[in-house]
Structures are given as C-alpha cells and as structure tokens.
C-alpha positions in Angstrom: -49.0 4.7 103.9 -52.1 2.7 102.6 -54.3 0.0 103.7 -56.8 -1.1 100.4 -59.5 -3.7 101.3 -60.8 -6.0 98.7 -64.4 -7.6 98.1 -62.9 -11.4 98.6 -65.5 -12.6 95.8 -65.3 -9.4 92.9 -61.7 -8.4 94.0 -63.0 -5.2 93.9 -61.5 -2.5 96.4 -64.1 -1.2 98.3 -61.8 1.2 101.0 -58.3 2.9 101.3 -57.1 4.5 103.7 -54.1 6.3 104.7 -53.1 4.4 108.2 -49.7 5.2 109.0 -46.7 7.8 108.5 -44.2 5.5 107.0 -44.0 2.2 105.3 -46.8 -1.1 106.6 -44.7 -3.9 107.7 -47.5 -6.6 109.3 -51.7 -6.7 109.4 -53.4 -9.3 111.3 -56.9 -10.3 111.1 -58.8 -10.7 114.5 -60.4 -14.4 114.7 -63.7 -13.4 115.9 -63.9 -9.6 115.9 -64.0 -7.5 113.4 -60.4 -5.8 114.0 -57.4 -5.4 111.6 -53.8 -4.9 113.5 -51.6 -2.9 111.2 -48.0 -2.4 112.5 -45.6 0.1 110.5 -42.0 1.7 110.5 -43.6 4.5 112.1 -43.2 2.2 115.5 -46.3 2.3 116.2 -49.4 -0.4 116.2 -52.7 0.6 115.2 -56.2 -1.8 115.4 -59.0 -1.1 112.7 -62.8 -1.7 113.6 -64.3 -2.5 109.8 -68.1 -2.2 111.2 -67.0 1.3 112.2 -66.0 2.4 108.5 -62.3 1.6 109.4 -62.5 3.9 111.9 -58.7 3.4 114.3 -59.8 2.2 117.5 -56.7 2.3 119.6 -52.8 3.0 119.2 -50.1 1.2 120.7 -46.9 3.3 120.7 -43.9 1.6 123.3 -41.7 0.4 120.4 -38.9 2.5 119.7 -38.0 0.7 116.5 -39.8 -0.8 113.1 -42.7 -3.0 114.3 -42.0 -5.6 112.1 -44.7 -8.4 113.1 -47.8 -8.9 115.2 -50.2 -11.7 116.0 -53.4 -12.2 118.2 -53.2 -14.6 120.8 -55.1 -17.7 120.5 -56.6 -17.9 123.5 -56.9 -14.6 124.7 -58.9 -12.6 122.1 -58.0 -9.6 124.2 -54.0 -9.7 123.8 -51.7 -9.6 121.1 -47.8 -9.9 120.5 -45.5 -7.9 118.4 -42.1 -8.1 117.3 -39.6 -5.2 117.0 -36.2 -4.3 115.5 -36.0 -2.7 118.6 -35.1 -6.3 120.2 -38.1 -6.8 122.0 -41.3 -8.9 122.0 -44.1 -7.0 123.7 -47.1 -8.6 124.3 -50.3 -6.0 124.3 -54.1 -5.4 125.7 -56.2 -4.1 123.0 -58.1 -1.7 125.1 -54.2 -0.6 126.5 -52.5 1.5 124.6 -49.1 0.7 126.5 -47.8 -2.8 126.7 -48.3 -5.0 129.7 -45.2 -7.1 129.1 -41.6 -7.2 127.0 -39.5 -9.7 126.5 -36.2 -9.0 126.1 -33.2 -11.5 125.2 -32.5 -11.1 121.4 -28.7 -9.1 121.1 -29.9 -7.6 117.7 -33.8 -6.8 116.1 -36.3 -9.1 115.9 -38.6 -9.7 113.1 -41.0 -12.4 113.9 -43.2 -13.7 116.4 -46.1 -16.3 117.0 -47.9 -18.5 119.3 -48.2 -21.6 119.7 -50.1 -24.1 122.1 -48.3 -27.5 123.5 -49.4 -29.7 126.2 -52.2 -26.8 127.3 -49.4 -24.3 127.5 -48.8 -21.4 125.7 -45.7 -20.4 124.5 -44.1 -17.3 122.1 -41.8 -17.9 119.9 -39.1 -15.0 117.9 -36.9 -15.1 115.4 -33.7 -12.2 115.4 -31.0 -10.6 113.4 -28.8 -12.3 115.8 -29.9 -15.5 113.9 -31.6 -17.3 116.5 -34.8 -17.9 117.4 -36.6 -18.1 120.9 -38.9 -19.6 123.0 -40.9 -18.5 125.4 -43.2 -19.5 128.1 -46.1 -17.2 128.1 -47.1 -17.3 131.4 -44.1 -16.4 133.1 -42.6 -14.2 130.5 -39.8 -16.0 130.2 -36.8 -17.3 127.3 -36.9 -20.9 127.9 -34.7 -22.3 124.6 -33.1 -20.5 122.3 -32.5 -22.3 119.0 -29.0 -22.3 117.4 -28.2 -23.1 113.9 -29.3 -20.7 111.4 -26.3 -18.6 109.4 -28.2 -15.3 108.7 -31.7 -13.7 110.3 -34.5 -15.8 111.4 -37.3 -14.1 109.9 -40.3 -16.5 109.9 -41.2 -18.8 112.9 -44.0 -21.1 113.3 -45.1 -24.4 115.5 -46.7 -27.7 114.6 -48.0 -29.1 117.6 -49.8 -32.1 115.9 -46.2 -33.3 114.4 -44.1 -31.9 117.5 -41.9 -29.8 115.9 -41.1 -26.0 115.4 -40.2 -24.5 112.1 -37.8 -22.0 111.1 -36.7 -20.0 108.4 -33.4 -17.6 107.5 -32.3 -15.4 105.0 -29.7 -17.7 104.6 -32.1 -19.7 103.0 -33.0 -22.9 105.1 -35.9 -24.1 106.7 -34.9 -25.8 110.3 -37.1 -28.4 112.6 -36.6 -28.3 115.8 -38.3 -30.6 118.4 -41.1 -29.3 120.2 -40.4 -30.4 123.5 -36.7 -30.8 123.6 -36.1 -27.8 121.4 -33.0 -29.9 119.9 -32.3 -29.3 116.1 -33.7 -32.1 114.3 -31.3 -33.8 111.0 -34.1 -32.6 108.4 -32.9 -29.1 107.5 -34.1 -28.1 103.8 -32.8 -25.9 101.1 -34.2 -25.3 97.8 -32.8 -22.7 96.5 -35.1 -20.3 96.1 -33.2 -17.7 97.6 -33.9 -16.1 101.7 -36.7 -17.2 103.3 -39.0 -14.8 103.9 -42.5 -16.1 105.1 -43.9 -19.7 106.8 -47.4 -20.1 107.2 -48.9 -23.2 108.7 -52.7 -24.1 108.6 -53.5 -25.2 111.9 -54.9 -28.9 111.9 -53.9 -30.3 108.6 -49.9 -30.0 109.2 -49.7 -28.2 106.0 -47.5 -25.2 105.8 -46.5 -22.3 102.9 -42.8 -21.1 102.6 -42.0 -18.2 100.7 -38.9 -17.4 99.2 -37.5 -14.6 97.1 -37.9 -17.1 94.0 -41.1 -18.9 95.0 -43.8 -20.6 97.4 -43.6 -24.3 98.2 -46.5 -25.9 99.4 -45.6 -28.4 102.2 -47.1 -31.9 104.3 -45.0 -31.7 107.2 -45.1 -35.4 108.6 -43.9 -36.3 112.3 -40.8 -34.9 113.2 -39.7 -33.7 109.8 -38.7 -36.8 108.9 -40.9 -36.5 105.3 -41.8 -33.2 103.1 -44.0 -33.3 100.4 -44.1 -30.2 98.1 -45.6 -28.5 95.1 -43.2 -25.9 93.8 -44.9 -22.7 91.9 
C-alpha cells in the first residue's frame, strides 16, 4: 500500500511510495522532526525521514495484530505509542525497533490511543472493542480508570486538560465526557445522529475539537466540564 504526499499550497503530489504490504491504518507527523509514522495491517510500524527522500528509517515489528493507531509523545520527542487489535498499547523508542513497554488490560482489540498531560503528569489513554476506554499513568505503566458506558467500540479518545474532561467516542454513535480527574461519566453525553463515531480531534489550547462521523464532521467549543457545545454541522 501507498503513501502520496501533497504540496500543502498547489495540492500537487510531489511523492508515492509503496510503504507497506497490506492496507495503512494511521500516519503521524513528528512535531519537530522531519518523521512520518505509518502503521498498517501488515503489524508493523514504520517512521519516514522526508529530508532523506522518504527513505524508511526504522521498523517496529512486536504487534501481532492490525496496528490501528499511533501517536508521538508530547514530551518525549524520542517515544511514541501505538494501539493494536492485538489488545495491547505499546509504547516505542524510535531508534528501537522492539518496544520498551505494553500495556495490557483491554479483553478485546484496541483501536485508539493518545496522550495527554494533567497536573504535570502524563497519562495514555485507549479505547477497545470491549467498549471501554482506559487510562493510564505513563510513568508507571499502569491502568488507573477504566471508563464504562459506551454500547459498542470506543474508537476515538482524546483529553481536554484546559476544561478537565476526557472525550470519547463509539460506534454506537455517542460522544461521552468523563471528568479528568475523577474519571466519573459526566451527564452531557451527545448524539447526533450521524451514524458511528469514527474520529475526535482536539486542537490543543483553544478547546476546540472535530468529530467525524460516517455522515459528517461537527465542529465543536467544548466549555468546562461539558456542560455547553457549540457546533457547526457540514
């Protein structure tokens, strides 16, 4: 399978490249390096270097499963996690190609993971075909909450630290809020429906977020604690 890269200003592709065996699930862009992660159904991870012609720098091979999702760490521009539907989280070294930690807790695949950075810690969280989602303290590797509610697979996760809450989304097509601190499942749960959930995106420092849907993106304000959203539907 493919990666194409685009001029961002002509739209004009300018490489492809043939970068794994079988079908691209996740790419993630390095914040300050010129890296591309690309994780496939081949189970295996790969990092691009773009000032090397797109040459593949390393491969990270310990999943025995889809790699479904994977995400650079915010404050270690060295490490990365990835999610499996082999039920793990593993959390990598680029210059490793064997992961230096997996989390393991989830009774069925997971698809999703992220970061996210409260009170100076740093925490994972996943979202799983056992439809629950998980927290998890970084540093010790360890499932501190997991987060009951959803009716189908959690398949998007994301954190907003600013408002204090954690944001989840299902194919059974809500979006939960959870409290960050007490991980408790706050009232405001929302469904438009648009169908599954399939993506959340949140833009860090302006409590914005993007939800996709298999009939749409809404464009969301998240105030404190869920208690508002304001939307444009498209």
């Amino acid at each position: 399978m493919f990666i194409r890269v685009y001029d961002s200003n002509s739209l004009e592709k300018i490489k492809e490249f043939e970068a794994h065996e079988d079908y691209i699930r996740t790419l993630a862009v390095h914040p300050t390096l010129p890296y591309v992660l690309s994780g496939s159904d081949d189970h295996r991870i790969k990092l691009w270097d773009w000032e090397k012609d797109w040459s593949c720098s390393q491969t990270f091979e310990d999943h025995t499963h889809y790699v479904m999702q994977a995400v650079f760490n915010p404050e270690n521009p060295t490490s990365f996690a990835s999610a499996s539907l082999d039920g793990s989280v593993k959390v990598w070294n680029l210059k490793n190609p064997n992961s230096v930690v997996t989390l393991e807790g989830h009774s069925k695949g997971v698809n999703c993971v992220g970061y996210f950075i409260n009170n100076n810690t740093v925490y994972l969280l996943s979202g799983s075909d056992d439809f629950t989602a998980k927290v998890w303290d970084f540093k010790s590797a360890t499932c501190i909450a997991t987060l009951e509610g959803h009716t189908n697979n959690v398949v998007a996760v994301t954190a907003v630290p600013e408002d204090g809450i954690i944001i989840t989304g299902s194919e059974d097509g809500t979006i939960r809020f959870w409290d960050i601190n007490t991980y408790k499942l706050l009232e405001k749960t929302l469904n438009h429906g648009l169908g599954r959930v399939w993506a959340l995106e949140f833009l860090k420092g302006s409590s914005q977020i993007a939800i996709g849907y298999d009939e749409g993106l809404l464009l969301g304000k998240v105030a404190k604690f869920a208690q508002q959203l304001t939307q444009n539907s498209f």
